[in-house]
N, CA, C and O atoms as CSV, one atom per row, in Angstrom:
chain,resi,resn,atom,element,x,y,z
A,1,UNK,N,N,33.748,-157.972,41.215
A,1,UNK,CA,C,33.899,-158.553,42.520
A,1,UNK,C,C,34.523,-159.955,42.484
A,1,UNK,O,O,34.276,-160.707,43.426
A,2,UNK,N,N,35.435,-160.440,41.320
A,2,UNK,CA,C,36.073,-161.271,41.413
A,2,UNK,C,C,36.825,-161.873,42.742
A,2,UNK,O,O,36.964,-163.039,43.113
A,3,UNK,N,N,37.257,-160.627,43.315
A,3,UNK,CA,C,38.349,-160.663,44.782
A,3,UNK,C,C,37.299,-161.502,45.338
A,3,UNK,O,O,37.527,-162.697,45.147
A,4,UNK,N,N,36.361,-161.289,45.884
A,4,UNK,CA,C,35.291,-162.114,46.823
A,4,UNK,C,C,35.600,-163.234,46.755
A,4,UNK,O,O,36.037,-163.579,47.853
A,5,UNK,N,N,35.620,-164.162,45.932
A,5,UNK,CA,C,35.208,-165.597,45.192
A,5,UNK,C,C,36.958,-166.216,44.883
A,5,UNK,O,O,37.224,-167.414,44.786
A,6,UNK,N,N,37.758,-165.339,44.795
A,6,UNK,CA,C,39.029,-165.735,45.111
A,6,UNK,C,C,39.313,-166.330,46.387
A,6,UNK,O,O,39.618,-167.511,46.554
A,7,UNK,N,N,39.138,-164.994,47.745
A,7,UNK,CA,C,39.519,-164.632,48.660
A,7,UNK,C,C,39.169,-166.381,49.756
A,7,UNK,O,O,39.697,-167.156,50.553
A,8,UNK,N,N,37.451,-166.016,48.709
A,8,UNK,CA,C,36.797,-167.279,49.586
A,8,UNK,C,C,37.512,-168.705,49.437
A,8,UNK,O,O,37.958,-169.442,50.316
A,9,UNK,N,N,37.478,-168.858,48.041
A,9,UNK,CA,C,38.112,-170.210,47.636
A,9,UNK,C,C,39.535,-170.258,48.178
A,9,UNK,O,O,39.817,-171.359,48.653
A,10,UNK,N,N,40.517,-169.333,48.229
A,10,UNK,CA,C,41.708,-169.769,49.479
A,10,UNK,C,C,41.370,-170.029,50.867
A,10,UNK,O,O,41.953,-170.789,51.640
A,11,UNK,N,N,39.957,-169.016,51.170
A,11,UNK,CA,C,40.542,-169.386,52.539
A,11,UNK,C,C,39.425,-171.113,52.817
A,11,UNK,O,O,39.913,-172.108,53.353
A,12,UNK,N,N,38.735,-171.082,52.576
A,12,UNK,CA,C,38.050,-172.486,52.272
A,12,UNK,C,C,38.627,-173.604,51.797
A,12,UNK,O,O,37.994,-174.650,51.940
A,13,UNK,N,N,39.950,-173.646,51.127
A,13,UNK,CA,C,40.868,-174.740,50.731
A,13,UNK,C,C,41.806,-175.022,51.693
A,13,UNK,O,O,42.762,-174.289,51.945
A,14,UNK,N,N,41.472,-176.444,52.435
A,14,UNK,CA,C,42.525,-176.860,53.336
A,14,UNK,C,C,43.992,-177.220,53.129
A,14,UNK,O,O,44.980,-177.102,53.855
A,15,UNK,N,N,43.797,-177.727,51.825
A,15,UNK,CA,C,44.762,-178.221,50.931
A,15,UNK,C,C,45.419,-177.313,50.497
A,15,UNK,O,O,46.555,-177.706,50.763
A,16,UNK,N,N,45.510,-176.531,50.096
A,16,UNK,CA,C,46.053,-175.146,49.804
A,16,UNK,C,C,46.849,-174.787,50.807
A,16,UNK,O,O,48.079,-174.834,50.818
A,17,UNK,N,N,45.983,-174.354,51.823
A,17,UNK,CA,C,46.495,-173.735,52.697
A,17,UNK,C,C,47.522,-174.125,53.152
A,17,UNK,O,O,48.565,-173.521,53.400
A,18,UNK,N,N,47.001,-176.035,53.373
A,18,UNK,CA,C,48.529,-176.803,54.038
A,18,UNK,C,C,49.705,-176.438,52.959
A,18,UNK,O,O,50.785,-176.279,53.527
A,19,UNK,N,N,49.751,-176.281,51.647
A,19,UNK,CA,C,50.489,-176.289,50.659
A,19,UNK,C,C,51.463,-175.474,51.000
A,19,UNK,O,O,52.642,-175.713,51.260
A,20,UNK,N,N,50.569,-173.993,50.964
A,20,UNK,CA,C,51.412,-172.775,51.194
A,20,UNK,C,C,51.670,-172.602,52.613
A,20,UNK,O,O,52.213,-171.512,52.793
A,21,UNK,N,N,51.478,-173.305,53.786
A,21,UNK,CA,C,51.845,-173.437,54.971
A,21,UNK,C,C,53.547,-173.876,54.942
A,21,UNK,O,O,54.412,-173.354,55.646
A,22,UNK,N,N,53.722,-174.785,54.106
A,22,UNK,CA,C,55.272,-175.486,53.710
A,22,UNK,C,C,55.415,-174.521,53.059
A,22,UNK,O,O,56.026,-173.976,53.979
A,23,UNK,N,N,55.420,-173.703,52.225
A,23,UNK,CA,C,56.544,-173.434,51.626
A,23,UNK,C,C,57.728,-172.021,51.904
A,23,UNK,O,O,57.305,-171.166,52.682
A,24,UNK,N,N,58.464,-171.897,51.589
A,24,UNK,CA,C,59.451,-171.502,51.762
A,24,UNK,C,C,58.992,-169.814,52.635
A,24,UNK,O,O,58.910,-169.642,53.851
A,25,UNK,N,N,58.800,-168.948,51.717
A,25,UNK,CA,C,58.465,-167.440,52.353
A,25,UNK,C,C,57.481,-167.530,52.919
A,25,UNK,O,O,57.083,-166.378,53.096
A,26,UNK,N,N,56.793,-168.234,53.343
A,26,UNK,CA,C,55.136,-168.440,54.265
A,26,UNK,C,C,55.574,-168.787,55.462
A,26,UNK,O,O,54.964,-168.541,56.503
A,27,UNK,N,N,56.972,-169.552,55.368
A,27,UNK,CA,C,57.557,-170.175,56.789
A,27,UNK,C,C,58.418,-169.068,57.232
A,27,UNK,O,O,58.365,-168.781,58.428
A,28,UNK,N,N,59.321,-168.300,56.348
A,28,UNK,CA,C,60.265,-166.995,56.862
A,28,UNK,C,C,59.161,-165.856,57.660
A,28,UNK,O,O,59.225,-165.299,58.756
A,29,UNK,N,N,58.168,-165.814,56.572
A,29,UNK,CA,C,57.088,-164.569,57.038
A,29,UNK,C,C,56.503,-165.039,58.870
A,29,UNK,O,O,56.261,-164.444,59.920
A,30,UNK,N,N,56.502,-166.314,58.400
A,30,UNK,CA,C,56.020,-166.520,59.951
A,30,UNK,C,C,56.901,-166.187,61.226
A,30,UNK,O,O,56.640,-165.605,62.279
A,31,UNK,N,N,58.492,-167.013,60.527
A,31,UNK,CA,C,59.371,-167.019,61.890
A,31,UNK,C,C,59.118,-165.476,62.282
A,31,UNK,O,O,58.892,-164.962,63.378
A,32,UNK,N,N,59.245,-164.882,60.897
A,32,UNK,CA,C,60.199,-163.313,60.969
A,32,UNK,C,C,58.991,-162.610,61.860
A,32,UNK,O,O,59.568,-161.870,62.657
A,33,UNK,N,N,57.874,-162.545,62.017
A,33,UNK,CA,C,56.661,-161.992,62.920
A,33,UNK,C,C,56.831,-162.463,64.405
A,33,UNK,O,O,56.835,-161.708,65.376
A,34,UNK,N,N,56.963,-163.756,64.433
A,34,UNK,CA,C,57.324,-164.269,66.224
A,34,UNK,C,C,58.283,-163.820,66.525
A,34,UNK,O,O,58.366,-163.476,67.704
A,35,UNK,N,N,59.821,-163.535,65.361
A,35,UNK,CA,C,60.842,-163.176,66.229
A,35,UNK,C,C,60.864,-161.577,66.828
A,35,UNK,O,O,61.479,-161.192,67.823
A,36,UNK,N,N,59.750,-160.524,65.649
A,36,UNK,CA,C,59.386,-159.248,65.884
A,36,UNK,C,C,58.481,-159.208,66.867
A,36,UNK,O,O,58.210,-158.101,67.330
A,37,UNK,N,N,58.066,-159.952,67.201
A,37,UNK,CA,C,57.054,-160.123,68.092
A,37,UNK,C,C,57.699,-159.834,69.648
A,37,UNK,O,O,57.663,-158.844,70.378
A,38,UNK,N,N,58.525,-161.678,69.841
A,38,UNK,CA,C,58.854,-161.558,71.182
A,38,UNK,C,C,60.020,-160.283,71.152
A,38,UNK,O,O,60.561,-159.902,72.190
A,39,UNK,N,N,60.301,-159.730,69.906
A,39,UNK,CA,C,61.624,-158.541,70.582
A,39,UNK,C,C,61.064,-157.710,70.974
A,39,UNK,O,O,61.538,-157.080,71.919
A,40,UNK,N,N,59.869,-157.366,70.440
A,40,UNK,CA,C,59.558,-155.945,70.985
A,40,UNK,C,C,58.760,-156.553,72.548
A,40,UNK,O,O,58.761,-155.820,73.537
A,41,UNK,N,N,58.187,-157.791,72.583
A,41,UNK,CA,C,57.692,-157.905,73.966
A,41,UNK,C,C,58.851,-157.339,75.237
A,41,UNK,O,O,58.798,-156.466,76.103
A,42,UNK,N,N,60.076,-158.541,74.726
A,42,UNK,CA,C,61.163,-158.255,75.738
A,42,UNK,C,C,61.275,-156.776,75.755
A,42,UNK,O,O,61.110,-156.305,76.880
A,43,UNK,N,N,61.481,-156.023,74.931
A,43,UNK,CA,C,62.182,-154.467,75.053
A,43,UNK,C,C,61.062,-153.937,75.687
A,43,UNK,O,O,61.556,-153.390,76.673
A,44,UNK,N,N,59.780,-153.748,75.736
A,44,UNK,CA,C,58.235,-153.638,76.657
A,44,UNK,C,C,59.170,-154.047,78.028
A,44,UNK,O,O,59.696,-153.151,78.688
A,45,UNK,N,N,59.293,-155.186,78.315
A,45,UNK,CA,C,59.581,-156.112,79.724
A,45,UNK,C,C,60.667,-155.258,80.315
A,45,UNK,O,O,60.743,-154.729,81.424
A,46,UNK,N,N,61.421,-155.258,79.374
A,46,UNK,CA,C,62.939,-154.990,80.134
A,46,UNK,C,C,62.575,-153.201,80.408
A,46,UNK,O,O,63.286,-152.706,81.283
A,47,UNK,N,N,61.715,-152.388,79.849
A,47,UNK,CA,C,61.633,-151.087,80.104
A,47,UNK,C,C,61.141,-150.619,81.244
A,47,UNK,O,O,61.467,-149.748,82.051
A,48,UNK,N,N,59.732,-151.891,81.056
A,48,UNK,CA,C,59.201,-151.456,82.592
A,48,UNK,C,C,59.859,-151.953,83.594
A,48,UNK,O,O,59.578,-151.570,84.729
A,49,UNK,N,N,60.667,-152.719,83.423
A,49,UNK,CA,C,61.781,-153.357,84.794
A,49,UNK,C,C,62.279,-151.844,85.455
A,49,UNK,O,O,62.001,-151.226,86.483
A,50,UNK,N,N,63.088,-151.629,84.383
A,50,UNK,CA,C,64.176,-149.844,84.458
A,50,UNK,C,C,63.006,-149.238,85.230
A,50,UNK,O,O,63.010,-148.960,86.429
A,51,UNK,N,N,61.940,-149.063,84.307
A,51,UNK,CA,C,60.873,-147.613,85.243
A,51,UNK,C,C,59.309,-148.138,84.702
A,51,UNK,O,O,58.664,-148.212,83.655
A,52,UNK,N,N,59.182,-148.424,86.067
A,52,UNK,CA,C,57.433,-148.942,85.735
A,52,UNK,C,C,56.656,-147.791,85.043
A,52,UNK,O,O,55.767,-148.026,84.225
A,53,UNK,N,N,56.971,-146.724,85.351
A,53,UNK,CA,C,56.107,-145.531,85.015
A,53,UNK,C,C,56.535,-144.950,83.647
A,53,UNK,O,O,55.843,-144.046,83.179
A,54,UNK,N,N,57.845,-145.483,82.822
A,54,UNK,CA,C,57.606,-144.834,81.512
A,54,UNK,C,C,56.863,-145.300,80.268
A,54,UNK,O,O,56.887,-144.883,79.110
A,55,UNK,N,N,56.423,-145.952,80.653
A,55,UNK,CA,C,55.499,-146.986,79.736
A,55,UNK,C,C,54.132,-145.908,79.405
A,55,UNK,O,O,53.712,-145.489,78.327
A,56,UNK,N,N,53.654,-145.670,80.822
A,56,UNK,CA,C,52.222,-144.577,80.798
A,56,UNK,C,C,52.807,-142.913,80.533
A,56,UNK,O,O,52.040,-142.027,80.154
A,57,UNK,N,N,53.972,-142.725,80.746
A,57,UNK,CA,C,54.297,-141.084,80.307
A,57,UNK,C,C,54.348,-141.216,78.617
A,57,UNK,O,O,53.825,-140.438,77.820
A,58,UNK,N,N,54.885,-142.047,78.408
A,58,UNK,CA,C,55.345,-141.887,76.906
A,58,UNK,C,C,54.231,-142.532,75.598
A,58,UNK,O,O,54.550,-142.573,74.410
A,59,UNK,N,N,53.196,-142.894,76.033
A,59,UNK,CA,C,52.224,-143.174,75.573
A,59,UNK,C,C,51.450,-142.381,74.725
A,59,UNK,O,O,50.758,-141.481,75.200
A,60,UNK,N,N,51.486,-142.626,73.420
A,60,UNK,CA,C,51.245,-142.010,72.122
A,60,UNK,C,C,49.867,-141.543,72.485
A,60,UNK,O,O,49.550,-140.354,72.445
A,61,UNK,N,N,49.020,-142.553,72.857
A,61,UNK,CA,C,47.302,-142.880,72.753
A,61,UNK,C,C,47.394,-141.794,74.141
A,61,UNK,O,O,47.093,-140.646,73.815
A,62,UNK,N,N,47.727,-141.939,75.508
A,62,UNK,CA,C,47.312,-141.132,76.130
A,62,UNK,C,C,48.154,-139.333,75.872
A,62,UNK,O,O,47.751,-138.261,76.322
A,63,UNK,N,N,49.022,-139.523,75.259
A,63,UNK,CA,C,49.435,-138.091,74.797
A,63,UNK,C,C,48.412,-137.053,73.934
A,63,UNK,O,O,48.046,-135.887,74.076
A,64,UNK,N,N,48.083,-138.467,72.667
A,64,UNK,CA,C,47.037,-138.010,71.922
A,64,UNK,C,C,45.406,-137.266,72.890
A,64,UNK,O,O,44.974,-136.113,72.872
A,65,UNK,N,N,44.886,-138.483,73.617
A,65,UNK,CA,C,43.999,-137.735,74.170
A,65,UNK,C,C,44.055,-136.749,75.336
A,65,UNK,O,O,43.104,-136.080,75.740
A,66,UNK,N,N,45.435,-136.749,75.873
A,66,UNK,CA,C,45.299,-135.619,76.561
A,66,UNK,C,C,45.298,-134.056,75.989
A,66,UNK,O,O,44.777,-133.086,76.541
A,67,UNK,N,N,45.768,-134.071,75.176
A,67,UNK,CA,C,45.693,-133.171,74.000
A,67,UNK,C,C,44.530,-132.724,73.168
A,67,UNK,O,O,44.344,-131.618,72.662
A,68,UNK,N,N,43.662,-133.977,73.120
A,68,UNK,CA,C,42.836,-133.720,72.252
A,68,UNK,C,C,41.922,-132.828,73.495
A,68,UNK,O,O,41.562,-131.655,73.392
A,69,UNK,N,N,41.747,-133.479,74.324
A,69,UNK,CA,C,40.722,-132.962,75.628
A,69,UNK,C,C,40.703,-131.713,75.588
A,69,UNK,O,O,39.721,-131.089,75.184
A,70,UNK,N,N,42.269,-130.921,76.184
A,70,UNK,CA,C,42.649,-129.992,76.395
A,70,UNK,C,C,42.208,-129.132,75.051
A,70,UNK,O,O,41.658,-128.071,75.347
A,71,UNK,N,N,42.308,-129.317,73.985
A,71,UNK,CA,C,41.932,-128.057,72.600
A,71,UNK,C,C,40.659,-128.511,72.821
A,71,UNK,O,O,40.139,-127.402,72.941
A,72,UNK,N,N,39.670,-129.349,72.982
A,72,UNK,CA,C,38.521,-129.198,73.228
A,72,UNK,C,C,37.629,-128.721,74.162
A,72,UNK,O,O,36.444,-128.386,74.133
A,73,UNK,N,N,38.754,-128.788,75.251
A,73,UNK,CA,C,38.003,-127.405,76.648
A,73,UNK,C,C,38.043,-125.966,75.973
A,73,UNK,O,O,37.122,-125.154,76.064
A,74,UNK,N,N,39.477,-125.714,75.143
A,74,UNK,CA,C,40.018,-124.600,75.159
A,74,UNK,C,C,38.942,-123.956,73.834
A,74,UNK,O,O,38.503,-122.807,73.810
A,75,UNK,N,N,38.729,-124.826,72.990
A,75,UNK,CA,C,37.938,-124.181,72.049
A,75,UNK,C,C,36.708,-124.634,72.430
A,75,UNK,O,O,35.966,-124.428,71.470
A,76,UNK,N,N,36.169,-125.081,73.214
A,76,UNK,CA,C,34.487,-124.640,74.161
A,76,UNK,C,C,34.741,-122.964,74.784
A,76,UNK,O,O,34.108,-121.970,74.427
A,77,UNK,N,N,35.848,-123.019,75.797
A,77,UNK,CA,C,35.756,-121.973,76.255
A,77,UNK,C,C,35.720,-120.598,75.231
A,77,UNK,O,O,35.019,-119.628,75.519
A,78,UNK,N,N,36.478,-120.639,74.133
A,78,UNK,CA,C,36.691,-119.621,73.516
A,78,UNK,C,C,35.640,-119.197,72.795
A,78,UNK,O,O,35.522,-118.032,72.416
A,79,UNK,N,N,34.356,-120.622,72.432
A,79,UNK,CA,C,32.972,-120.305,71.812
A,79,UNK,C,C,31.976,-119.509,72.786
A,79,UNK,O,O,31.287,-118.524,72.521
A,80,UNK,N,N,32.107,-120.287,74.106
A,80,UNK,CA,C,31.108,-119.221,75.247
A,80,UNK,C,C,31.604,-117.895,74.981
A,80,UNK,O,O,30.848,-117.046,74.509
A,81,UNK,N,N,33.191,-117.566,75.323
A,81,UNK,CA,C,33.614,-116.428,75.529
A,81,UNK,C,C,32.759,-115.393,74.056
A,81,UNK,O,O,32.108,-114.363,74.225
A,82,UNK,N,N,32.980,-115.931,72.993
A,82,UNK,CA,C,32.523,-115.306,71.713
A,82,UNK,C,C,30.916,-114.747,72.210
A,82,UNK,O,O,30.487,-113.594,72.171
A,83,UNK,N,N,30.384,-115.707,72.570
A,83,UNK,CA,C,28.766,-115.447,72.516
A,83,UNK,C,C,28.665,-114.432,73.708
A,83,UNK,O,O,28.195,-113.294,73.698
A,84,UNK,N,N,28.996,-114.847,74.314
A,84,UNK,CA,C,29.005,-113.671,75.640
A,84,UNK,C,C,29.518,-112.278,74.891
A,84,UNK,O,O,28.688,-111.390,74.702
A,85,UNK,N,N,30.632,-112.133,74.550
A,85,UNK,CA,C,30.939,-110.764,73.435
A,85,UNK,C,C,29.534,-110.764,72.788
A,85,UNK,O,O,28.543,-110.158,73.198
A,86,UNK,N,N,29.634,-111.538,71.728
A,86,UNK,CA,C,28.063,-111.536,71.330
A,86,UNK,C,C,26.625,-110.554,71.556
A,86,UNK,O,O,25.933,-109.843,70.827
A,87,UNK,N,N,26.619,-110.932,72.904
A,87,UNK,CA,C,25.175,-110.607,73.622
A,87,UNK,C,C,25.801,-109.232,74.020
A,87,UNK,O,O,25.272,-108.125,73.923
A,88,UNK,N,N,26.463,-109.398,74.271
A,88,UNK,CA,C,27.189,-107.441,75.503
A,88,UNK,C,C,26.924,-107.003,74.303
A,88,UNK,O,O,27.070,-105.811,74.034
Protein backbone atom coordinates (compact mmCIF):
# COMPACT_ATOMS: atom_id res chain seq x y z
CA UNK A 1 0.00 0.00 0.00
CA UNK A 2 2.78 2.23 -0.80
CA UNK A 3 0.28 4.23 -3.37
CA UNK A 4 -1.61 5.52 -0.15
CA UNK A 5 1.35 7.39 1.45
CA UNK A 6 2.53 8.62 -1.97
CA UNK A 7 -0.84 9.79 -3.13
CA UNK A 8 -1.15 11.53 0.35
CA UNK A 9 2.21 13.22 0.49
CA UNK A 10 1.43 14.95 -3.11
CA UNK A 11 -1.65 15.91 -2.43
CA UNK A 12 -0.68 17.46 1.11
CA UNK A 13 2.43 19.29 -0.43
CA UNK A 14 1.67 22.85 -1.28
CA UNK A 15 4.93 23.34 -2.59
CA UNK A 16 4.82 20.70 -4.92
CA UNK A 17 1.85 21.26 -6.11
CA UNK A 18 2.69 25.02 -6.83
CA UNK A 19 5.84 23.42 -8.57
CA UNK A 20 4.02 21.21 -10.87
CA UNK A 21 1.26 23.87 -11.28
CA UNK A 22 4.20 25.87 -13.48
CA UNK A 23 5.36 23.53 -15.32
CA UNK A 24 5.15 22.97 -18.76
CA UNK A 25 2.51 19.77 -19.54
CA UNK A 26 0.45 20.56 -16.25
CA UNK A 27 -0.22 24.01 -17.94
CA UNK A 28 -1.01 22.37 -21.70
CA UNK A 29 -3.14 19.57 -19.80
CA UNK A 30 -5.00 22.33 -18.25
CA UNK A 31 -5.48 24.78 -21.25
CA UNK A 32 -6.19 21.62 -23.44
CA UNK A 33 -9.41 20.52 -20.89
CA UNK A 34 -10.97 24.28 -20.82
CA UNK A 35 -10.52 24.50 -24.47
CA UNK A 36 -12.43 20.76 -24.70
CA UNK A 37 -14.53 21.91 -22.39
CA UNK A 38 -15.99 25.24 -23.68
CA UNK A 39 -16.12 23.38 -27.38
CA UNK A 40 -18.22 20.91 -26.58
CA UNK A 41 -20.34 23.47 -24.31
CA UNK A 42 -20.73 25.75 -27.46
CA UNK A 43 -21.61 22.71 -29.87
CA UNK A 44 -24.43 21.69 -26.73
CA UNK A 45 -25.51 25.69 -27.18
CA UNK A 46 -25.46 26.05 -30.73
CA UNK A 47 -27.59 22.55 -31.11
CA UNK A 48 -30.18 23.41 -28.93
CA UNK A 49 -30.46 26.88 -30.68
CA UNK A 50 -31.14 24.66 -34.26
CA UNK A 51 -33.73 22.30 -32.21
CA UNK A 52 -34.48 22.55 -28.57
CA UNK A 53 -35.80 19.07 -28.69
CA UNK A 54 -32.76 17.12 -30.07
CA UNK A 55 -30.84 17.23 -27.15
CA UNK A 56 -33.75 14.89 -25.21
CA UNK A 57 -34.37 12.50 -28.48
CA UNK A 58 -30.85 11.65 -28.86
CA UNK A 59 -29.98 11.01 -25.39
CA UNK A 60 -27.87 7.95 -24.71
CA UNK A 61 -29.08 7.77 -20.81
CA UNK A 62 -32.74 8.18 -21.78
CA UNK A 63 -32.43 5.72 -24.85
CA UNK A 64 -30.70 3.40 -22.48
CA UNK A 65 -33.55 3.44 -19.99
CA UNK A 66 -36.19 3.44 -22.21
CA UNK A 67 -35.05 0.26 -23.36
CA UNK A 68 -34.10 -1.11 -20.40
CA UNK A 69 -37.88 -0.56 -19.04
CA UNK A 70 -39.37 -1.91 -22.05
CA UNK A 71 -37.25 -5.67 -21.89
CA UNK A 72 -38.19 -5.48 -18.37
CA UNK A 73 -42.05 -5.24 -18.88
CA UNK A 74 -41.53 -7.63 -21.74
CA UNK A 75 -39.67 -10.25 -19.78
CA UNK A 76 -42.18 -9.83 -16.60
CA UNK A 77 -44.83 -10.43 -18.99
CA UNK A 78 -43.35 -13.46 -20.59
CA UNK A 79 -42.61 -14.96 -16.80
CA UNK A 80 -46.52 -14.57 -15.79
CA UNK A 81 -47.36 -15.86 -19.23
CA UNK A 82 -44.95 -19.10 -18.40
CA UNK A 83 -46.59 -19.72 -14.98
CA UNK A 84 -49.98 -19.39 -16.15
CA UNK A 85 -48.93 -22.26 -18.92
CA UNK A 86 -47.59 -23.65 -15.83
CA UNK A 87 -50.74 -24.06 -13.74
CA UNK A 88 -53.24 -24.94 -17.00
Amino acid sequence: MPWRYLIRFFTHNEQLIQKLSETGPIRYAARMTVYWFLRAKETGIEKLKRDPNSIEDTSRGKRFSDRFKEELEKGMKELEDKKDKDRN
